[in-house]
C-alpha positions as CSV (number, residue, x, y, z in Angstrom):
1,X,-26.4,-1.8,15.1
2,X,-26.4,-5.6,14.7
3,X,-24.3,-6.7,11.1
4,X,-24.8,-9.9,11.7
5,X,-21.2,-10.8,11.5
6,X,-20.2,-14.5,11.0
7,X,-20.2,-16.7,14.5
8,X,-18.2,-18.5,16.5
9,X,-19.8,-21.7,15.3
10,X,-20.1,-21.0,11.7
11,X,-19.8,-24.0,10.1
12,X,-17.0,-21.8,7.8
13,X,-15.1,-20.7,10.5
14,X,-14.8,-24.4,12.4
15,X,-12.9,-25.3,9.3
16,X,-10.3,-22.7,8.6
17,X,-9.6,-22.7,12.5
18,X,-9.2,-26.4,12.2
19,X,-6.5,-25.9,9.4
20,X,-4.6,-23.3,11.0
21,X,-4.7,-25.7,14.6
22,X,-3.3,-28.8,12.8
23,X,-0.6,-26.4,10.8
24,X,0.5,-24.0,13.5
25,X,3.0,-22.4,11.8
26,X,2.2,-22.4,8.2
27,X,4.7,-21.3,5.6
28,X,3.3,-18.9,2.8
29,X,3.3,-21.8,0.6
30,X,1.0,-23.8,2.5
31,X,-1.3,-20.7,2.9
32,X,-1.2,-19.8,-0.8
33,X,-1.9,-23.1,-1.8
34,X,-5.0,-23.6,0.8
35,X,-6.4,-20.2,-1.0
36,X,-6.2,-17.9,2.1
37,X,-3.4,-15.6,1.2
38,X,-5.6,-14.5,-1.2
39,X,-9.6,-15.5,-0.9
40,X,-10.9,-13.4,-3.0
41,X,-9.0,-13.9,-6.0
42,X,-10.1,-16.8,-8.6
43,X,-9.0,-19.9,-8.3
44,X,-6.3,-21.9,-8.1
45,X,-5.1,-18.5,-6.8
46,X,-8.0,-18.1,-4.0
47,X,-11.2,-19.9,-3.0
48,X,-13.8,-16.8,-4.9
49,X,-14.3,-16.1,-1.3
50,X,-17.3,-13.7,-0.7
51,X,-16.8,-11.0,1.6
52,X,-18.1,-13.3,4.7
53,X,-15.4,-15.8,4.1
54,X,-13.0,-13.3,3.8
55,X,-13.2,-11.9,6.7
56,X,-13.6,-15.1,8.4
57,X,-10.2,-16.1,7.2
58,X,-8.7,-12.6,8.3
59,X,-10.0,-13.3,11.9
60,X,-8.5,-16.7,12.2
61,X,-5.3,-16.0,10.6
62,X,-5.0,-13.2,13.3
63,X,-6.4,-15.5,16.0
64,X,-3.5,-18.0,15.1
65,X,-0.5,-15.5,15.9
66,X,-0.1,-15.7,11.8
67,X,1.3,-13.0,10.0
68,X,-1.2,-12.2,7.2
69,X,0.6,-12.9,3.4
70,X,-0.9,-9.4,2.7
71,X,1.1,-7.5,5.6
72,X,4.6,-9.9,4.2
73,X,4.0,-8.9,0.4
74,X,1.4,-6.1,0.6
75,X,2.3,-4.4,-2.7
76,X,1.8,-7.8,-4.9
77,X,-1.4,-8.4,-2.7
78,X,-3.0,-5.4,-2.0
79,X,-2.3,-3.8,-4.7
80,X,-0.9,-4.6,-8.2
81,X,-0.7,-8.5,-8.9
82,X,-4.2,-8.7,-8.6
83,X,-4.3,-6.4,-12.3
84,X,-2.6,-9.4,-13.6
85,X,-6.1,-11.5,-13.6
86,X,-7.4,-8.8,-15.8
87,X,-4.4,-7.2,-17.7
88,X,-2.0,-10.0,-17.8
89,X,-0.7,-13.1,-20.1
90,X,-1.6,-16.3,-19.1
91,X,2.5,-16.5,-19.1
92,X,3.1,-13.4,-16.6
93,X,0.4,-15.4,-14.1
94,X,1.5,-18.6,-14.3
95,X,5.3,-16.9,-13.9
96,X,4.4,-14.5,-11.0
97,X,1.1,-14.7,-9.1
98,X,1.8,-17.9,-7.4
99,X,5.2,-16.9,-5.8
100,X,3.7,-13.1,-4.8
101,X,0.8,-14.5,-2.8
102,X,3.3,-17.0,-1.4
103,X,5.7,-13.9,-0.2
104,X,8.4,-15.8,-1.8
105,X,9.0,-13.0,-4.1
106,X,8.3,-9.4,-2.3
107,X,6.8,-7.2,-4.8
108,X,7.8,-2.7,-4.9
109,X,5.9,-0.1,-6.8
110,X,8.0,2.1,-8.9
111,X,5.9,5.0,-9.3
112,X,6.7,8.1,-7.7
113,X,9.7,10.3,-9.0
114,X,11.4,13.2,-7.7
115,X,10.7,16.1,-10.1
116,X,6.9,14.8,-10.2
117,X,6.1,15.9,-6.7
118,X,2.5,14.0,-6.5
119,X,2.1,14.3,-10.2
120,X,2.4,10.8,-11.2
121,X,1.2,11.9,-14.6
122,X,4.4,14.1,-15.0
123,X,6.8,10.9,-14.7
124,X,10.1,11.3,-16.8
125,X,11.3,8.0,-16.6
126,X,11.5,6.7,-20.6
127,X,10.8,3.2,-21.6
128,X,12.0,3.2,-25.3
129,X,10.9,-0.3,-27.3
130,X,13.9,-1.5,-29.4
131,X,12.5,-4.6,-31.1
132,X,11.8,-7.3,-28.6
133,X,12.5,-5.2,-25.5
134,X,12.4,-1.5,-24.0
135,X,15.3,0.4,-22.7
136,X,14.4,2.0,-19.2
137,X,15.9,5.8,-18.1
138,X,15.3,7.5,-15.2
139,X,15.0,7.6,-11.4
140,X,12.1,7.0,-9.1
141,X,11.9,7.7,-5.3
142,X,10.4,6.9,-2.0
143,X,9.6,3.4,-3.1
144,X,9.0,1.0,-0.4
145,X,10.4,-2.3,0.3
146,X,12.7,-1.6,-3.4
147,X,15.8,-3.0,-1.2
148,X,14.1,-6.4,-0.6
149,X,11.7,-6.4,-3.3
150,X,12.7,-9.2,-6.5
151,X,9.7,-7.9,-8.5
152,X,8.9,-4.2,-9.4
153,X,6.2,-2.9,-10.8
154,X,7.5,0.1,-13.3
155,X,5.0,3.0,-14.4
156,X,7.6,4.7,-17.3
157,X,6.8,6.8,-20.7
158,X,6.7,5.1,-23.5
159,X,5.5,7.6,-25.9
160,X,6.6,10.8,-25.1
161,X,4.6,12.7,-28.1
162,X,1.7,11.8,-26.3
163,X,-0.5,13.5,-23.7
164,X,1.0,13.1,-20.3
165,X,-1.8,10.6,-19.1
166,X,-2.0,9.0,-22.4
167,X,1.9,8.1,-22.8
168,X,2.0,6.0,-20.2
169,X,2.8,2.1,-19.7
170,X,3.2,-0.4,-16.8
171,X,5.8,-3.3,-16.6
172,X,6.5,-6.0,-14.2
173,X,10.3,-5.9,-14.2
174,X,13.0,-7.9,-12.0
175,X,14.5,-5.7,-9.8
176,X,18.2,-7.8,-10.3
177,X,18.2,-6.4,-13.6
178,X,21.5,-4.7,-14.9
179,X,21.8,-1.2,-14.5
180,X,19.4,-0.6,-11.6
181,X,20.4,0.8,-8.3
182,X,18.5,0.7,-5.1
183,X,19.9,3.3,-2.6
184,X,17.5,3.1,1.6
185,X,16.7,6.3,2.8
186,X,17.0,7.1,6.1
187,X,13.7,7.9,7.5
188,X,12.6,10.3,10.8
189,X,12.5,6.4,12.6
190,X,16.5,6.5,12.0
191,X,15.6,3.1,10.3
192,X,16.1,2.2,6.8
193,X,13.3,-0.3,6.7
194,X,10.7,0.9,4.0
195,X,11.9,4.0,1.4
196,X,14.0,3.5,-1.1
197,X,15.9,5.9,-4.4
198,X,16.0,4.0,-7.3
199,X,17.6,4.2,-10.5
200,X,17.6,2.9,-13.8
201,X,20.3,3.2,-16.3
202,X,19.8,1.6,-19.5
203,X,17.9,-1.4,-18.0
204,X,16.4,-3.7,-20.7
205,X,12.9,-4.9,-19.4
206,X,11.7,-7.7,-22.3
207,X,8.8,-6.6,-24.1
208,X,7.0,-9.6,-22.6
209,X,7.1,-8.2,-19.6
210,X,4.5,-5.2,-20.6
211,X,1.2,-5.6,-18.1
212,X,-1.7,-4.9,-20.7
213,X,-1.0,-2.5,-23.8
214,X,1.2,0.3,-24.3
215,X,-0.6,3.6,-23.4
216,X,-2.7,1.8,-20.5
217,X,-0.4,2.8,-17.7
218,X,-2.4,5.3,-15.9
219,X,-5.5,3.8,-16.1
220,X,-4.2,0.5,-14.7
221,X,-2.5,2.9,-12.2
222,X,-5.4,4.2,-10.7
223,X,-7.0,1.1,-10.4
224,X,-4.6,0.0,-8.3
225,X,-4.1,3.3,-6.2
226,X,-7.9,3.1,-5.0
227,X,-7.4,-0.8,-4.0
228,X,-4.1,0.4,-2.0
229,X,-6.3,3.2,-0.3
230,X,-9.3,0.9,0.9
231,X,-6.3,-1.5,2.1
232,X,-4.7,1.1,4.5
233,X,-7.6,2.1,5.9
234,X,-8.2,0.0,8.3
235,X,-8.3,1.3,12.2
236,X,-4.5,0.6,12.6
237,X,-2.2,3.9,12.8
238,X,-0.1,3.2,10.1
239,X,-1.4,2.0,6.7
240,X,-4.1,0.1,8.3
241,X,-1.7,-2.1,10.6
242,X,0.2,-1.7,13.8
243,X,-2.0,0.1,17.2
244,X,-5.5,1.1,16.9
245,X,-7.3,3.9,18.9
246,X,-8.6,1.3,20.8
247,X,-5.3,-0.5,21.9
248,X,-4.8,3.5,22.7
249,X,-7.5,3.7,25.3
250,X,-6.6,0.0,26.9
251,X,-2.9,1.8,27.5
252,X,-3.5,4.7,28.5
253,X,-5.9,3.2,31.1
254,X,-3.4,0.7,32.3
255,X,-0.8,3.5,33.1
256,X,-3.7,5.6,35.0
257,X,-3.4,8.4,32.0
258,X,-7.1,8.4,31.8
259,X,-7.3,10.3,35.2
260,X,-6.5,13.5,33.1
261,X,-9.8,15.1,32.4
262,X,-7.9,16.5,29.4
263,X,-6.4,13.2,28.2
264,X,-9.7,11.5,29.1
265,X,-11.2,13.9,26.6
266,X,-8.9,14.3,23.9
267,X,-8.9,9.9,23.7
268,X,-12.2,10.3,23.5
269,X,-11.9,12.1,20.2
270,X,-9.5,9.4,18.7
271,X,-11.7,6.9,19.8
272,X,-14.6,8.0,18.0
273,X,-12.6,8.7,15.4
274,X,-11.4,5.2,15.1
275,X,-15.1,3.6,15.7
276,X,-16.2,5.9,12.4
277,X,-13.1,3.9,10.6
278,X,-14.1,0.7,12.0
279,X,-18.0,1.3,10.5
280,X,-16.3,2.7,7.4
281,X,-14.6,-0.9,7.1
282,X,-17.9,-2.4,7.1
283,X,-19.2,-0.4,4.5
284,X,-16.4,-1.6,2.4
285,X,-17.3,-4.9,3.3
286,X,-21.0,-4.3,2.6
287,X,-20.3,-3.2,-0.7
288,X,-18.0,-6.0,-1.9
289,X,-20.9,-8.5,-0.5
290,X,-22.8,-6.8,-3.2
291,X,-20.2,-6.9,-6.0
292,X,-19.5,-3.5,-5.8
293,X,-15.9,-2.9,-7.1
294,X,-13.6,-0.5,-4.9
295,X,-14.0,3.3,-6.3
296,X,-13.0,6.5,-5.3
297,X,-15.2,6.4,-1.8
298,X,-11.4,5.2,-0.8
299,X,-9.8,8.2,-0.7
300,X,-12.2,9.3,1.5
301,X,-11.1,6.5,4.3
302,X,-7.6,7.3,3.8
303,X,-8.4,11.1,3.7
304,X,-9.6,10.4,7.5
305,X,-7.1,7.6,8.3
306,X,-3.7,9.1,7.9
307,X,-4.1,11.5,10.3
308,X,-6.1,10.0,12.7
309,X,-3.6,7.2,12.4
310,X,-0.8,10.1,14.1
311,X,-3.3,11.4,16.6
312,X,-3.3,7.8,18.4
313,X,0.5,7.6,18.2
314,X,1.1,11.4,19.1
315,X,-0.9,11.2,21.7
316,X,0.3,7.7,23.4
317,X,3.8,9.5,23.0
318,X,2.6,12.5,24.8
319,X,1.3,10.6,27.8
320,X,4.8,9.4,28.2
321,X,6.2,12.5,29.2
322,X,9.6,13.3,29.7
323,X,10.7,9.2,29.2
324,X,9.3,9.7,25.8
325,X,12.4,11.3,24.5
326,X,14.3,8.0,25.0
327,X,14.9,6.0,22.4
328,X,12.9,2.8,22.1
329,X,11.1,3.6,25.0
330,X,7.1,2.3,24.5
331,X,4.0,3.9,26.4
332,X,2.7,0.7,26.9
333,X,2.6,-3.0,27.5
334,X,3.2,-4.8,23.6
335,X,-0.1,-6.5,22.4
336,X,0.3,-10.6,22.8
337,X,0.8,-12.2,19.9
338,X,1.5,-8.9,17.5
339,X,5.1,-8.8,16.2
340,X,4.7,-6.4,13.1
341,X,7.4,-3.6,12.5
342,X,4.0,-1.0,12.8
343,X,3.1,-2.6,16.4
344,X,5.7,-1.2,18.2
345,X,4.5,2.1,19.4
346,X,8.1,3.9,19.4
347,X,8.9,3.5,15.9
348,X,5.5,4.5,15.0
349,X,5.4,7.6,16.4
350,X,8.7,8.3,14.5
351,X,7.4,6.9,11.0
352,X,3.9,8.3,11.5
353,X,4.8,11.6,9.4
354,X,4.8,9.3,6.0
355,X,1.7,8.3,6.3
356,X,-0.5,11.6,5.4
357,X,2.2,11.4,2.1
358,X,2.5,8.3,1.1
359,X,-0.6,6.8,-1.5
360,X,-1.4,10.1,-2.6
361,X,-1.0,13.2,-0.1
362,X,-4.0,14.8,1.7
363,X,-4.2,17.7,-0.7
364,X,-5.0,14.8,-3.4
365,X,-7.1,13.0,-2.1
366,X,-9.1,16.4,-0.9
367,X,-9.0,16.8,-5.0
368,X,-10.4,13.1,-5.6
369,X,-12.9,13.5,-2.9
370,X,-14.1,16.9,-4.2
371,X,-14.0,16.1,-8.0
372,X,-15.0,12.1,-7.8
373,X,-17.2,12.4,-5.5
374,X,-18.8,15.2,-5.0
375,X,-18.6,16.4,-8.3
376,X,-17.3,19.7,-7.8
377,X,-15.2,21.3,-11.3
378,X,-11.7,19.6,-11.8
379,X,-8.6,21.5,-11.2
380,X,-7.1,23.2,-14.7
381,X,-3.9,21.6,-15.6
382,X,-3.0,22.9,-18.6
383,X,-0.4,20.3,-19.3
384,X,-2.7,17.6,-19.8
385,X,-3.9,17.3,-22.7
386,X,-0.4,18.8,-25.3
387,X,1.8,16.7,-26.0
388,X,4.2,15.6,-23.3
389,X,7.1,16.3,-24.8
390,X,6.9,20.1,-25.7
391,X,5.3,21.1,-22.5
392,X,8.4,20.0,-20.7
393,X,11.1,22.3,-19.3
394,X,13.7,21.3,-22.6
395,X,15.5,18.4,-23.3
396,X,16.2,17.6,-19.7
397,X,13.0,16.0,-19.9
398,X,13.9,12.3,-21.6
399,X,17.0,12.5,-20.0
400,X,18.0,9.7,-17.7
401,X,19.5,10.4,-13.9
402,X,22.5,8.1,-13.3
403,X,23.3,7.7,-9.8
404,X,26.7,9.3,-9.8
405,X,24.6,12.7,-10.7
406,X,22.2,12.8,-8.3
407,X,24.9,11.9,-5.8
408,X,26.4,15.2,-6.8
C-alpha cells in the first residue's frame, strides 16, 4: 500500500533539516520558539502544522539524535496543556504554555487515588472554594514524574452534593505549594524514576488557577485521557517509546536467535503485531489530515499496545537465557543515537508490567471499546447518578489523608 508519505526532497523537509543541521543541539527554547515542540498547536505556540508537517518534523527531530520536547514534558504535551487553548484564561496561557512546551517546567497528572481503583469518578480528594481560593484534601497515587514535575494538573471534588461525574473540577496547581508531599515509589525496575504518592494537606490552589468552570472536570478529563491514549500507541514497547518489534527482530537476528523454529515463529507474531500498530498510526494520521479530532478509536490502539508492548520485551529477555537474570544485562546491541530511559531493554522488561495499568487498565478500555464503540449496553453503576456524598461509605469520605497516616 503506497501512503504517499512526504519525501526526501520535500521542499518542507529541506527546511526543518536545515534548521536542526545549523543548531545541532537545540535547547527546548529554541525548539519551542521555532514551533516544533509543538506543530500542531496554534500559533505563536506551533506553526498550525497539518498532519504532513507534523510528521515531517517528528522524522527530523529523530534523524538529528534530538530528544522530542514531547518524550521531556509528555504530560504538558501530550496531554493536558493543550486543554488550555480551549479551557483556559488568556493569563494561565500566557503564564504556562510557553515554559511546558519548552520542558522548562515538567508537567504531572494528579488523577488517580488509592481508594478509586480505576474509578476516576470516585475521587475523594476535596477542593473547598473559600473566597478567592480553594483548600485542597486528599491523597493521589501512582502519579508520574510528581517528584520532578513544577506544575500539576489536579482533578479534585468540588461539590460533593453532586453526582460523582458532575462534582468534579480541574486545576493547574504548583506542585511547591505548602502542604504537598511527594513520596517515589519503588517500582519492579528497582528504580524510582516515574511513580509517585502524593498528598495534599490543606494546600491553597488560587481560584485563578481553575482550568474552565467548576463542575467540568470530567469532561475535560476524558478529553485528555483519549489524546494520552493515541500518544502511547505508537510501535514502541512502553507508552509508544523505547524498542519496537522491529528493533526486536534486527536483535534477535544479530545474536543468531532466529535459528529457533520456535523463536522464529513466535517473532513472527510480534512482528505482525507491531506492523498492525504501525498501520494503526497511519490511520490516526489519516484522520487528523482530515480534521478529525482524536475519539475513543484510541483505546482501541492502546487496548492492543500495552501488551504487545511486553511480548517484544518478554520475549528479547527470554532469548537471553540464563544471562538474563543479571542485572543490567541487555539482549542486544543499544540502537545508535537512542538514549531514552524506555530504550534500554533491561529496565524495560522490568517496568513493562505498568504499562497494561497505567492510562486506564485493559478491563477499561475493553468497557470503552465495547460501549463507545461498538455500542454494546453500558455497565450499571448505580453510584452515578445520587449524590456523591450519601452514596459514600460515611464521613470518611471528605476526609483528607495526611502523610503520617497513610505511613501508619
Amino acid at each position: 500500500m503506497d501512503f504517499e508519505l512526504p519525501s526526501e526532497d520535500d521542499p518542507r523537509r529541506i527546511e526543518v533539516r536545515a534548521w536542526f543541521e545549523a543548531r545541532p543541539r537545540p535547547t527546548g527554547r529554541e525548539l519551542a520558539e521555532a514551533g516544533y515542540a509543538t506543530p500542531h498547536w496554534p500559533r505563536p505556540w506551533g506553526l498550525e502544522a497539518d498532519a504532513e508537517l507534523q510528521m515531517i518534523i517528528d522524522q527530523e527531530i529523530r534523524r538529528a539524535g534530538v530528544t522530542a520536547p514531547n518524550l521531556i514534558n509528555p504530560v504538558a504535551i501530550n496531554n493536558c496543556a493543550q486543554s488550555l487553548l480551549t479551557h483556559g484564561t488568556q493569563a494561565q496561557r500566557e503564564r504556562f504554555l510557553t515554559p511546558a512546551i519548552a520542558c522548562e517546567e515538567i508537567w504531572c497528572m494528579l488523577f488517580s487515588e488509592p481508594a478509586g481503583g480505576s474509578d476516576l469518578g470516585s475521587l475523594r480528594t476535596v477542593a473547598r472554594r473559600e473566597g478567592d481560593h480553594y483548600v485542597v484534601n486528599g491523597q493521589k497515587i501512582w502519579t508520574s514524574l510528581a517528584h520532578k514535575s513544577k506544575i500539576g494538573v489536579l482533578v479534585a471534588r468540588t461539590d460533593p452534593a453532586a453526582a460523582k461525574h458532575a462534582g468534579l473540577s480541574q486545576f493547574v496547581i504548583d506542585m511547591a505549594s505548602p502542604g504537598i508531599t511527594v513520596r517515589p515509589i519503588i517500582d519492579l525496575s528497582g528504580h524510582e524514576n516515574e511513580y509517585n504518592e502524593v498528598f495534599f494537606e490543606d494546600v491553597i490552589v488560587p481560584a485563578d488557577r481553575l482550568l474552565g468552570q467548576e463542575g467540568e472536570g470530567w469532561a475535560i478529563s476524558m478529553r485528555q485521557l483519549q489524546t494520552e491514549r493515541v500518544a502511547l500507541s505508537k510501535p514502541g514497547a512502553i507508552w509508544g517509546a523505547g524498542p519496537s518489534a522491529r528493533e526486536l527482530i534486527a536483535g534477535l537476528d544479530k545474536i543468531g536467535a532466529l535459528d529457533d523454529p520456535l523463536v522464529r515463529d513466535e517473532a513472527a507474531r510480534i512482528y505482525i503485531e507491531g506492523e498492525i500498530l504501525r498501520l494503526l498510526a497511519y490511520r490516526s494520521l489519516s484522520d487528523r489530515m482530515n480534521a478529525k479530532t482524536p475519539g475513543p478509536e484510541g483505546a482501541v490502539r492502546k487496548m492492543l499496545a500495552a501488551p504487545h508492548g511486553q511480548r517484544v520485551v518478554d520475549l528479547a529477555k527470554r532469548a537471553q537465557g540464563a544471562r538474563g537474570m543479571i542485572d543490567g544485562a541487555q539482549p542486544f546491541p543499544p540502537t545508535p543515537g537512542r538514549k531514552g530511559l524506555y530504550d534500554d531493554w533491561d529496565y524495560a522488561f522490568w517496568f513493562s508490567p505498568a504499562v497494561t495499568l497505567g492510562v486506564g487498565t485493559q478491563e477499561i478500555l475493553k468497557n470503552v471499546v465495547g460501549e463507545r464503540v461498538l455500542g454494546l449496553p453500558r455497565e450499571h453503576d448505580p453510584s452515578a447518578r445520587g449524590p456523591w456524598n450519601q452514596v459514600q461509605a460515611g464521613p470518611a469520605a471528605t476526609q483528607s489523608i495526611r502523610p503520617k497516616e497513610a505511613a501508619a
